[in-house]
ZALUM-679355 format. One record per residue: residue number from 1; residue in three letters; chain; x, y, z of N, C-alpha, C in turn. Coordinates in steps of 0.2 Angstrom, whole numbers. Layout:
N
[node NUM 'ALA' 'A' [X Y Z] [X Y Z] [X Y Z]]
...
END
This chain:
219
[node 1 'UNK' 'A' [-224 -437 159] [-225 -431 155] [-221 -426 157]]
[node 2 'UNK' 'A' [-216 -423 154] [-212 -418 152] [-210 -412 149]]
[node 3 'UNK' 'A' [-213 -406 153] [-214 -398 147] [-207 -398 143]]
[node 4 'UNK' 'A' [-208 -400 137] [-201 -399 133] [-205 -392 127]]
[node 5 'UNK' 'A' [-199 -389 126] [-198 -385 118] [-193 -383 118]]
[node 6 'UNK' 'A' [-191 -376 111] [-183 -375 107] [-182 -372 112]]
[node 7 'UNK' 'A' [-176 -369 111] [-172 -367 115] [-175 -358 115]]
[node 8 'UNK' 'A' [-177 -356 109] [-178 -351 108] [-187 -349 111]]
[node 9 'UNK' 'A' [-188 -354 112] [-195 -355 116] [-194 -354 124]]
[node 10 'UNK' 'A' [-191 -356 125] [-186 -360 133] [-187 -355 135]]
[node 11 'UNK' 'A' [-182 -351 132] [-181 -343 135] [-186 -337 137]]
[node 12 'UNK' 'A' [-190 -340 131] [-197 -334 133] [-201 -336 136]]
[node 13 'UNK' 'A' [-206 -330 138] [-210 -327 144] [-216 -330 138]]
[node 14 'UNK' 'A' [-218 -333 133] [-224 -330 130] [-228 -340 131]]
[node 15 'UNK' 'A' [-233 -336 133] [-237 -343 137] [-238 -348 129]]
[node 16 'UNK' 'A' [-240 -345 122] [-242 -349 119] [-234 -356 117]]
[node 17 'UNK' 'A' [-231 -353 119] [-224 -357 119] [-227 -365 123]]
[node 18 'UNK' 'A' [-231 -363 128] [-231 -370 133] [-231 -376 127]]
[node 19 'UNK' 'A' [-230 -382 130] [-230 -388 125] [-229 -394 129]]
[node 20 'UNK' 'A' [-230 -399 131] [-229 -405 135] [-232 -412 130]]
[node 21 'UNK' 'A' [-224 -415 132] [-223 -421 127] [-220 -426 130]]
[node 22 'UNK' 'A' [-219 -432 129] [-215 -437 131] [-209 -437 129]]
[node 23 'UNK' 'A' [-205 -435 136] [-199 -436 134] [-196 -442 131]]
[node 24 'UNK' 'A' [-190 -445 124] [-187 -449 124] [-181 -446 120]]
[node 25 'UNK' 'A' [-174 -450 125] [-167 -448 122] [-165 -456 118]]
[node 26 'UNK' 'A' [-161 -454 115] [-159 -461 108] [-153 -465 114]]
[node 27 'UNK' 'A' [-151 -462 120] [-145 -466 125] [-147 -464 131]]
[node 28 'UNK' 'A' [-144 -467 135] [-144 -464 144] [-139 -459 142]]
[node 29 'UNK' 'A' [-141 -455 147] [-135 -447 146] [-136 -444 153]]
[node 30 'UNK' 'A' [-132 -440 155] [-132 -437 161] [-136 -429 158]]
[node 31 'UNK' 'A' [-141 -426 164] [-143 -423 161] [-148 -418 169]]
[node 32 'UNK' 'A' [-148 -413 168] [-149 -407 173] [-158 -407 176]]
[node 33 'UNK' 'A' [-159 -408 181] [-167 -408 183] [-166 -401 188]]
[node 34 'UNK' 'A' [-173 -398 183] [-168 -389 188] [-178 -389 190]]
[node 35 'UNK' 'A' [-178 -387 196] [-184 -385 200] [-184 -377 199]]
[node 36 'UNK' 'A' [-191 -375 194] [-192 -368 191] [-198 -365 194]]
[node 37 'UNK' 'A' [-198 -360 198] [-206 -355 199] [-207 -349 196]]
[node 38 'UNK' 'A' [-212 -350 193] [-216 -343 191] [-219 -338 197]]
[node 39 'UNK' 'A' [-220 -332 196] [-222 -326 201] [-225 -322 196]]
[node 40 'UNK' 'A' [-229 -321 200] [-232 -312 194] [-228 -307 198]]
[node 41 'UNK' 'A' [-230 -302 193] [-226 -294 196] [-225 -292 202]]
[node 42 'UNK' 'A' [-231 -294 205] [-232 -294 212] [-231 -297 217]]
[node 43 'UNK' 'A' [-226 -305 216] [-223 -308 221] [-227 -313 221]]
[node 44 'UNK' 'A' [-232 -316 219] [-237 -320 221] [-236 -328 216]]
[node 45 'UNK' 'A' [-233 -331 222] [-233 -338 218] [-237 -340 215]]
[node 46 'UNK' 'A' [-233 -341 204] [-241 -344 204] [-242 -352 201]]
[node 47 'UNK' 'A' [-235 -354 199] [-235 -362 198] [-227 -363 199]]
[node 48 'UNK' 'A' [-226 -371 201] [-219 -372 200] [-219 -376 196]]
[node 49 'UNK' 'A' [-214 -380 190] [-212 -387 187] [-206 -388 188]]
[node 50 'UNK' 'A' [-207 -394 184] [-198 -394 183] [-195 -395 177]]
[node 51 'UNK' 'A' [-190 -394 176] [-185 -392 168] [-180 -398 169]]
[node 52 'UNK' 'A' [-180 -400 162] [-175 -407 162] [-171 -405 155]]
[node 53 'UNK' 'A' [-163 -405 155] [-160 -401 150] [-153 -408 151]]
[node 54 'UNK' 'A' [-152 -408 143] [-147 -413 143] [-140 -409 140]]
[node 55 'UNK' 'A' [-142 -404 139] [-134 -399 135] [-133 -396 140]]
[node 56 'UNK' 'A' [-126 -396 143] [-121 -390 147] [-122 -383 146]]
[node 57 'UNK' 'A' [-124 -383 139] [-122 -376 135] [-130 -372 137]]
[node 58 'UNK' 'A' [-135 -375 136] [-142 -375 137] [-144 -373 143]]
[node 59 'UNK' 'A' [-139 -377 146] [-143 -376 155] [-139 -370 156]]
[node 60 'UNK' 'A' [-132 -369 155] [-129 -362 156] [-134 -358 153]]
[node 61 'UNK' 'A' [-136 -356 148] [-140 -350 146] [-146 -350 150]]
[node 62 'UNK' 'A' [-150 -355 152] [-156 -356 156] [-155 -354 161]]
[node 63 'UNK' 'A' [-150 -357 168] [-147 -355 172] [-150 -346 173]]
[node 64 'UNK' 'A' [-145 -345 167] [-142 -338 169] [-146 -331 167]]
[node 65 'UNK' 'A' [-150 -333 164] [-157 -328 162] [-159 -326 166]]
[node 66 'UNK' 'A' [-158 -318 166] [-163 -315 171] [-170 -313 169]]
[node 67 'UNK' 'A' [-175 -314 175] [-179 -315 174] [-183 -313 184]]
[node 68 'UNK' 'A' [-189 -307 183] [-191 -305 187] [-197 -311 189]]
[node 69 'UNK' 'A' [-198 -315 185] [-206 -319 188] [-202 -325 188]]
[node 70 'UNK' 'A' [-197 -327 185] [-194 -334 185] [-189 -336 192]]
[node 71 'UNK' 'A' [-191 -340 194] [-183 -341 199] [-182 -348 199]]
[node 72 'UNK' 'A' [-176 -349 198] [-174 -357 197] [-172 -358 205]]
[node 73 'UNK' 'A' [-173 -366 209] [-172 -368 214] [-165 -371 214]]
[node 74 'UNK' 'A' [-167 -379 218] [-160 -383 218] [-160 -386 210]]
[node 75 'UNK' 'A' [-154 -389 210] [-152 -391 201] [-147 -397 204]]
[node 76 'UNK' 'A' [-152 -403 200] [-148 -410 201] [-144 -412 197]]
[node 77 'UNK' 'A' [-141 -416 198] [-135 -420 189] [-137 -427 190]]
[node 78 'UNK' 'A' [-142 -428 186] [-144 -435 187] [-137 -440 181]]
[node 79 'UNK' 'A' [-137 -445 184] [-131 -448 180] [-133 -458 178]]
[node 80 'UNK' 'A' [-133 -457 171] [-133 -465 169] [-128 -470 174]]
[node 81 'UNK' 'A' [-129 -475 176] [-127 -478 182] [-130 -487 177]]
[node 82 'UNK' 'A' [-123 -491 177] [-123 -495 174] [-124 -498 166]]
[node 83 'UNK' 'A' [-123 -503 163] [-122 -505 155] [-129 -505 154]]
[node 84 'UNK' 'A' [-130 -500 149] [-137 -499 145] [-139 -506 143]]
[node 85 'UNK' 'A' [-148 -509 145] [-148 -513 143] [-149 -519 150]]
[node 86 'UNK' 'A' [-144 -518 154] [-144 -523 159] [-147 -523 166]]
[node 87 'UNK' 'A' [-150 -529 167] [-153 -526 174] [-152 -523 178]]
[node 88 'UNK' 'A' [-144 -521 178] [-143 -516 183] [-141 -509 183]]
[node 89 'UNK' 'A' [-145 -509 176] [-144 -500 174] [-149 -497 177]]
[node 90 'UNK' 'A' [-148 -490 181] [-150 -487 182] [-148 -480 182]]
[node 91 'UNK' 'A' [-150 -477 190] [-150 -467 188] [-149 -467 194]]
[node 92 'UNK' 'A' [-143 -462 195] [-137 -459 203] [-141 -450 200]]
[node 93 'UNK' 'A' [-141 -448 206] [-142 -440 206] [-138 -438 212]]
[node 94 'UNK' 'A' [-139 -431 212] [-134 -428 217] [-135 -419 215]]
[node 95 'UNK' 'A' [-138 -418 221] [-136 -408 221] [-130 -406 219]]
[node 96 'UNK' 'A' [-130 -402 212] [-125 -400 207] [-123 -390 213]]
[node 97 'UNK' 'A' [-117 -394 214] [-116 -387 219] [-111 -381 215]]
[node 98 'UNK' 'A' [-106 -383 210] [-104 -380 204] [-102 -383 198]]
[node 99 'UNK' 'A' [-100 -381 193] [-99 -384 187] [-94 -378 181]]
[node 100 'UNK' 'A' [-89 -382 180] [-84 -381 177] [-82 -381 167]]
[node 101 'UNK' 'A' [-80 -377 166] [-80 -379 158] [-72 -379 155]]
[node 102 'UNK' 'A' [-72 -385 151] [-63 -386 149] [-63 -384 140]]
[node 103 'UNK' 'A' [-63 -380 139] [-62 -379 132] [-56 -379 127]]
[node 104 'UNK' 'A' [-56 -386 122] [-50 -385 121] [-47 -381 118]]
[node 105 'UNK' 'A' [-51 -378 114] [-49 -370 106] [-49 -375 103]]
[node 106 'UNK' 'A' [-51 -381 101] [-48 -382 94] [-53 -385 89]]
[node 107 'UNK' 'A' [-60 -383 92] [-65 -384 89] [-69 -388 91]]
[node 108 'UNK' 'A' [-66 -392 96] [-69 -399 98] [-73 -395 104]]
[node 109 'UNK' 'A' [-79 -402 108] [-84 -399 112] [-80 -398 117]]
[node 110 'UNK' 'A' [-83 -392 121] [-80 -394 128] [-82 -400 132]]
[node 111 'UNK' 'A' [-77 -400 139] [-77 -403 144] [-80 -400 150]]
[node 112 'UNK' 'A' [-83 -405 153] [-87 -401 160] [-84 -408 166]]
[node 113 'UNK' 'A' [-81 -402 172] [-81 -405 179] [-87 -403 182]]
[node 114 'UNK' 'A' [-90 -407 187] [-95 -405 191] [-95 -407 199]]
[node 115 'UNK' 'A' [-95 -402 201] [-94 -404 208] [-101 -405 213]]
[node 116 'UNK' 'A' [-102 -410 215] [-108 -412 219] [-113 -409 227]]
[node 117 'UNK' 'A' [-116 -412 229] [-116 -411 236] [-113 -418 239]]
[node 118 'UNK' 'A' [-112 -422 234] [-109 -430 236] [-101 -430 234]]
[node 119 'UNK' 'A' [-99 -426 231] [-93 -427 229] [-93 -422 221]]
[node 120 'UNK' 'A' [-86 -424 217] [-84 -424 210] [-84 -428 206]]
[node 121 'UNK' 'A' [-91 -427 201] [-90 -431 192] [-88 -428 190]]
[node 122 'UNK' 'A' [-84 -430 186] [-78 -427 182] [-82 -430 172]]
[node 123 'UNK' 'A' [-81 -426 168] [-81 -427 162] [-77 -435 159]]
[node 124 'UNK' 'A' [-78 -440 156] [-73 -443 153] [-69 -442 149]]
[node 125 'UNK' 'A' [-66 -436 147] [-63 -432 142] [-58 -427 146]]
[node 126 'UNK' 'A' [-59 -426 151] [-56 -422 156] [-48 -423 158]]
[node 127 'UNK' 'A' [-49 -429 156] [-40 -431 157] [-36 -431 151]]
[node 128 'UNK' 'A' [-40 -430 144] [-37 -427 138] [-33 -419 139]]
[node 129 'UNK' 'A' [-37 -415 144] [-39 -408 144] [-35 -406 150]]
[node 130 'UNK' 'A' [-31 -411 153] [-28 -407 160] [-24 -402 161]]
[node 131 'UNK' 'A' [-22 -401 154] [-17 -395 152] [-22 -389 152]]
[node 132 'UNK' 'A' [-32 -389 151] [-32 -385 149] [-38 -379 155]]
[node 133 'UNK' 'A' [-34 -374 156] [-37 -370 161] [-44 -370 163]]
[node 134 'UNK' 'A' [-49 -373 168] [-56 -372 167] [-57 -367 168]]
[node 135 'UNK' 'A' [-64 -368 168] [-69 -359 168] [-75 -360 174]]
[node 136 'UNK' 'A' [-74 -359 177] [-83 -359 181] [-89 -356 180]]
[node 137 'UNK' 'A' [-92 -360 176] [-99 -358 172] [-106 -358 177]]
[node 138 'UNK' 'A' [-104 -361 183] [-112 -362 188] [-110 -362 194]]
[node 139 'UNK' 'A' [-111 -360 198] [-112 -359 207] [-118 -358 207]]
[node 140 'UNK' 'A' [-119 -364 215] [-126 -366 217] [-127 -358 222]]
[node 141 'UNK' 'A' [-131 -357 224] [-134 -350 228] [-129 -354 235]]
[node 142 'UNK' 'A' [-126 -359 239] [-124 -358 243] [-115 -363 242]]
[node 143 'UNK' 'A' [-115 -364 235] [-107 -362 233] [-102 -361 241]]
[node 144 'UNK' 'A' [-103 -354 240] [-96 -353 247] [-96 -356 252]]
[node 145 'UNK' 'A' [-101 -358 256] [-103 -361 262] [-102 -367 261]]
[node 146 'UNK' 'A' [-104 -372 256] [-101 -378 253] [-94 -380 254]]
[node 147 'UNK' 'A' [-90 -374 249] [-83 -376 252] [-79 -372 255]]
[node 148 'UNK' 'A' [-82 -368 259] [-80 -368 262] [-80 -374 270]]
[node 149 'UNK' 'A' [-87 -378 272] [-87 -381 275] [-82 -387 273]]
[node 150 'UNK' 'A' [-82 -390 267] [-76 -394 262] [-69 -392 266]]
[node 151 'UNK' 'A' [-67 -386 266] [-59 -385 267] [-60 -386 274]]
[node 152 'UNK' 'A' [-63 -383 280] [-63 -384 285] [-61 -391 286]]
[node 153 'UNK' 'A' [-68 -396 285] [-65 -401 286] [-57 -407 284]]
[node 154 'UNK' 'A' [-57 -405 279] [-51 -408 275] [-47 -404 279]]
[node 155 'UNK' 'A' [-43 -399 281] [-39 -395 286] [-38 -397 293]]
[node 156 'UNK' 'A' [-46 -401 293] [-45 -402 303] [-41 -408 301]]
[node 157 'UNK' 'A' [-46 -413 298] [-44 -418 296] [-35 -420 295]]
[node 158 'UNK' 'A' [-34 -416 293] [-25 -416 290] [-21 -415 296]]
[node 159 'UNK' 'A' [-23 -410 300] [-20 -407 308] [-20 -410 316]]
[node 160 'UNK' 'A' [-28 -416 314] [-30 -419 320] [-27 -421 323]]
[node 161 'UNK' 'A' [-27 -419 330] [-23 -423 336] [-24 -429 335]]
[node 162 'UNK' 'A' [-18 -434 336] [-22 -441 335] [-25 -445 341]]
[node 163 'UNK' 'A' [-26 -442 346] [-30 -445 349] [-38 -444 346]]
[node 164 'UNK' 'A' [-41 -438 343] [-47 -437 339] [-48 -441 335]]
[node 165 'UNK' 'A' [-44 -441 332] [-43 -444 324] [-45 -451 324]]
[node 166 'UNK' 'A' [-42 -454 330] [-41 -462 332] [-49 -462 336]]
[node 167 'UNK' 'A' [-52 -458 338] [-59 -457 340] [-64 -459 336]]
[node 168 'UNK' 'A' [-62 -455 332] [-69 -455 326] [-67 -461 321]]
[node 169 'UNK' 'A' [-62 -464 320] [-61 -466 315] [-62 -474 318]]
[node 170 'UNK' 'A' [-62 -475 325] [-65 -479 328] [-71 -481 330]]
[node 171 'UNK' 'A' [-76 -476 330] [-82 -476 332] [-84 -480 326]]
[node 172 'UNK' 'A' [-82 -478 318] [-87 -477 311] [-84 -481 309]]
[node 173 'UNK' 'A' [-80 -487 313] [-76 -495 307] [-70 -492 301]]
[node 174 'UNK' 'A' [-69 -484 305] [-64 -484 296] [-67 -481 292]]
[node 175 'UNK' 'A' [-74 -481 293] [-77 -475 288] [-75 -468 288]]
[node 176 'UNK' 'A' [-74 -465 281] [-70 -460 284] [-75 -453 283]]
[node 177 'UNK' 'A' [-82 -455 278] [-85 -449 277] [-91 -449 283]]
[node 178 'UNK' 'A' [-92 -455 288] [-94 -454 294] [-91 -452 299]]
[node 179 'UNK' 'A' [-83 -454 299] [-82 -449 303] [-81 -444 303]]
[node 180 'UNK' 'A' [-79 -442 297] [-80 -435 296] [-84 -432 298]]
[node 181 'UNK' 'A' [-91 -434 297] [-100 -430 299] [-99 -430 306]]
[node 182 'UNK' 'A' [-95 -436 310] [-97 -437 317] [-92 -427 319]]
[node 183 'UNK' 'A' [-86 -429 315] [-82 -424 318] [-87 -418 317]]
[node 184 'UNK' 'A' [-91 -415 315] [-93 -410 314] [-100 -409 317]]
[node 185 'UNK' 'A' [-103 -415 321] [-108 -414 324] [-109 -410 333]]
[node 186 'UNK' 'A' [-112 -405 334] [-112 -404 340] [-114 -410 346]]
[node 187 'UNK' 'A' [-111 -409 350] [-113 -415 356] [-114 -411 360]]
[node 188 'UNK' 'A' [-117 -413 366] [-121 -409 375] [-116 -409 376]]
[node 189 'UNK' 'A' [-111 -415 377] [-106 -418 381] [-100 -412 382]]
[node 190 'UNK' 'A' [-100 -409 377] [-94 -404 374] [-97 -397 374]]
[node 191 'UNK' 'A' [-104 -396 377] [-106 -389 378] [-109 -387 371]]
[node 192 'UNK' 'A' [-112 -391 367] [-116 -392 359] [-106 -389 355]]
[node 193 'UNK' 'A' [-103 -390 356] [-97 -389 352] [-96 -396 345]]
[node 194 'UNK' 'A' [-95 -394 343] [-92 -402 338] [-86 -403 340]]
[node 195 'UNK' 'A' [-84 -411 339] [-78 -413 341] [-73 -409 337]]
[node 196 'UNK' 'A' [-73 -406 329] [-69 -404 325] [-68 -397 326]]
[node 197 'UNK' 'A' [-74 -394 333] [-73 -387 335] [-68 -389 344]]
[node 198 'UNK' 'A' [-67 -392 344] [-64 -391 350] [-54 -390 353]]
[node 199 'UNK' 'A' [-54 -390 357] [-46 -390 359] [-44 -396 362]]
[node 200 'UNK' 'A' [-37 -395 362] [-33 -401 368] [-36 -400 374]]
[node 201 'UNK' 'A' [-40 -395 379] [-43 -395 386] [-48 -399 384]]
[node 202 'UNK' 'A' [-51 -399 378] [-58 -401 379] [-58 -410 379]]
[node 203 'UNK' 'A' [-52 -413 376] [-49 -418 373] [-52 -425 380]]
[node 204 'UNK' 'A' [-52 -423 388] [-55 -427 393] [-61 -427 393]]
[node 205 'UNK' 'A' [-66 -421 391] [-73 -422 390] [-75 -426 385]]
[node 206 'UNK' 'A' [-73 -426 379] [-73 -429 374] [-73 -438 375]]
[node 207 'UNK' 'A' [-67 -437 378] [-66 -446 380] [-72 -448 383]]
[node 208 'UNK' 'A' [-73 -442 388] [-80 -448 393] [-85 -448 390]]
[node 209 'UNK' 'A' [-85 -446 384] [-94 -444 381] [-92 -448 377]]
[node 210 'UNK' 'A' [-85 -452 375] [-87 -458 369] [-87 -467 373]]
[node 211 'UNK' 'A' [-88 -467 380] [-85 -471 383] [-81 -475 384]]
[node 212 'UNK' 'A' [-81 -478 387] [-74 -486 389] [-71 -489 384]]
[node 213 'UNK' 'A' [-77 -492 381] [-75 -496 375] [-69 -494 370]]
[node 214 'UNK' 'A' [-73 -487 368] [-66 -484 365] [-60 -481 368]]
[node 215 'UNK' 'A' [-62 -479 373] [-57 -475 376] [-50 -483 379]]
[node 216 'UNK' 'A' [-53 -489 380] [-47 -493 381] [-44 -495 374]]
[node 217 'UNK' 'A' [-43 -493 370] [-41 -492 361] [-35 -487 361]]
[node 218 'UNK' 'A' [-37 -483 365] [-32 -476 363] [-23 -478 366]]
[node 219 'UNK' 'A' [-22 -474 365] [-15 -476 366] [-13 -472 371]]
END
């Protein structure tokens, strides 16, 4: 069971609007689950749901409604996942950390990038529209901090002393979003530092903390 109504219901504060009904859509479609609480005047948590919204245009205006008793949470981008119909149709989700809008002027819909906490889904349409400048219609509340931590690693990544590099990349078989996390986790061994905070001094400590095994690999 699902609280759906208009958009112009959506919007208001007025109780008689409530309504809950079974959701059904006519196709699998990618579509927004946004975690919503209510407060009275006075700070006092008084319910939470959750909001399920399949238009871009929709959850932007939802989104961004100010609103003293309402506060939206995290907001996920659930996505159809295999051929409608087959056993092995299902649903991928992922923390929507921004989202993009590609508009072509030419009457057609727009196109939407969105970028994850697991990565970038991209629109199907979006490589029709590569000419066409996007717009930034949603950042998550810690947006900067996301990529920020994103360039940091992609930059150490790019610069690593290859002995590091050959480190991590060896411990995680070649995995490269493992070793990425390994790179950024603090260790004792290194004073709680992360391998991807460290220096060339630190580069001996490092080896004895990952032992023998690996350290007879390096070059």
């Amino acid at each position: 069971m699902f609280e759906t109504m208009p958009v112009h219901q959506l919007l208001s504060d007025h109780e008689d609007f409530q309504a809950w009904k079974i959701v059904m859509l006519n196709s699998p479609r990618r579509w927004f689950y946004i975690t919503t609480s209510n407060y009275s005047a006075d700070g006092e948590h008084l319910h939470t749901w959750m909001m399920l919204i399949t238009d871009p245009l929709i959850f932007r205006r939802v989104i961004h409604a100010k609103s003293e008793t309402t506060k939206y949470g995290n907001v996920y981008l659930m996505m159809p996942v295999g051929e409608p119909g087959s056993e092995a149709m299902g649903w991928d989700y992922s923390r929507l950390i921004a989202m993009k809008e590609f508009d072509p002027e030419n009457g057609d819909e727009s196109a939407y990038a969105y970028l994850t906490a697991d990565g970038a889904w991209e629109d199907a349409r979006l490589e029709e529209m590569k000419n066409v400048e996007g717009r930034m219609v949603y950042k998550s509340p810690d947006y900067d901090e996301h990529v920020a931590a994103e360039d940091i690693t992609d930059e150490y990544i790019a610069s690593l002393a290859k002995k590091v590099f050959t480190i991590a990349c060896e411990l995680h078989g070649g995995d490269m979003r493992a070793a990425a996390a390994w790179l950024q986790t603090p260790m004792s061994a290194l004073g709680n530092l992360a391998p991807i905070d460290i220096t060339e001094a630190d580069l001996p400590r490092l080896m004895n903390a990952i032992g023998k095994e690996i350290r007879d690999i390096l070059p």
